[in-house]
Residue, then its C-alpha position, 0 to 999 in steps of 0.5 A: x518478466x512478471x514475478x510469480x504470486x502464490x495467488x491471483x484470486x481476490x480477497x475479501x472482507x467487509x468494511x468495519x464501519x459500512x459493512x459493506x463488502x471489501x474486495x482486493x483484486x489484481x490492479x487493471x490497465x483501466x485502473x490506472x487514472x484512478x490509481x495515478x491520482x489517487x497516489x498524487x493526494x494520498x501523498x499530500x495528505x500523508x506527508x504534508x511536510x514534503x515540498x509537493x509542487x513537483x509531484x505529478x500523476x505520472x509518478x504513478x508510474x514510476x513508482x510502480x514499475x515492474x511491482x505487482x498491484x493489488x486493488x482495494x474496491x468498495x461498491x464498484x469504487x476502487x478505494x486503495x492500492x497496494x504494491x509490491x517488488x514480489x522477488x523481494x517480499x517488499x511493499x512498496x507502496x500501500x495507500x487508502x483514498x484518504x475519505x476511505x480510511x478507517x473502514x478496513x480497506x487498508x488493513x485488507x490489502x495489507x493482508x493480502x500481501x502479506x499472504x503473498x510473501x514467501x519469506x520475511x516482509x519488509x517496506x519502509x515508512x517515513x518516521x514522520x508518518x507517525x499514523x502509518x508506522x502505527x498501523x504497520x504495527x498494530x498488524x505485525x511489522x517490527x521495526x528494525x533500522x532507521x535510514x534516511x530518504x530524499x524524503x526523510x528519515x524512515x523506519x525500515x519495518x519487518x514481517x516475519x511470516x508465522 
């Protein structure tokens, strides 16, 4: 069963630092191995404290199952994902090709999902991803708990739609 979306059509933006357009579409089959490997080195490089030899690309998949994706590409280069379990208004997953962070690329997918949410946002950030929590602020998450994961405390943060 495919959630609904309020929208299918993509948004754009323009890059802080290239100026170059920024496009968020709907994720493709064909994006699949970029997104599978994008997801393994992302996660190393935002959790180096994590013990990673058992990640793989296939995990991906797993973490992805039944959400909707949205696609951040640059120049025909796809360049972040973001995915979401619509039904719950929750963001699952959102990570930026670690040589593309800083450009807006991040900051456009996020508001497209949030566009998206039909009530209150949430997702959980590792406390430890002291750079992810920051961002997530800066754009309107609050935080309203704290739990833990296999991987460590997290925070668990709130959008409240306007």
């Amino acid at each position: 069963m495919t959630p609904t979306v309020k929208s299918l059509k993509p948004t754009t933006g323009i890059s802080s630092i290239t100026a170059d357009p920024l496009i968020v579409r709907p994720w493709q089959e064909s994006d699949r191995p970029f997104l599978r490997t994008l997801f393994l080195q992302a996660r190393r490089e935002a959790w180096p404290w994590l013990d990673d030899t058992d990640w793989q690309l296939e995990d991906f998949d797993a973490a992805t199952l039944d959400e909707q994706i949205w696609v951040a590409v640059q120049n025909g280069h796809r360049v972040g994902f973001a995915s979401v379990w619509s039904n719950d208004n929750f963001l699952h997953n959102l990570f930026v090709d670690p040589q593309y962070q800083g450009v807006g690329a991040g900051s456009l997918l996020l508001e497209h999902v949030q566009q998206q949410f039909s009530s209150t946002g949430s997702l959980k950030c590792l406390v430890r991803n002291e750079r992810a929590v920051g961002f997530y602020q800066r754009h309107g998450w609050h935080i309203e708990a704290t739990g833990d994961s296999p991987e460590g405390e997290y925070y668990l943060m709130h959008y409240r739609l306007r």
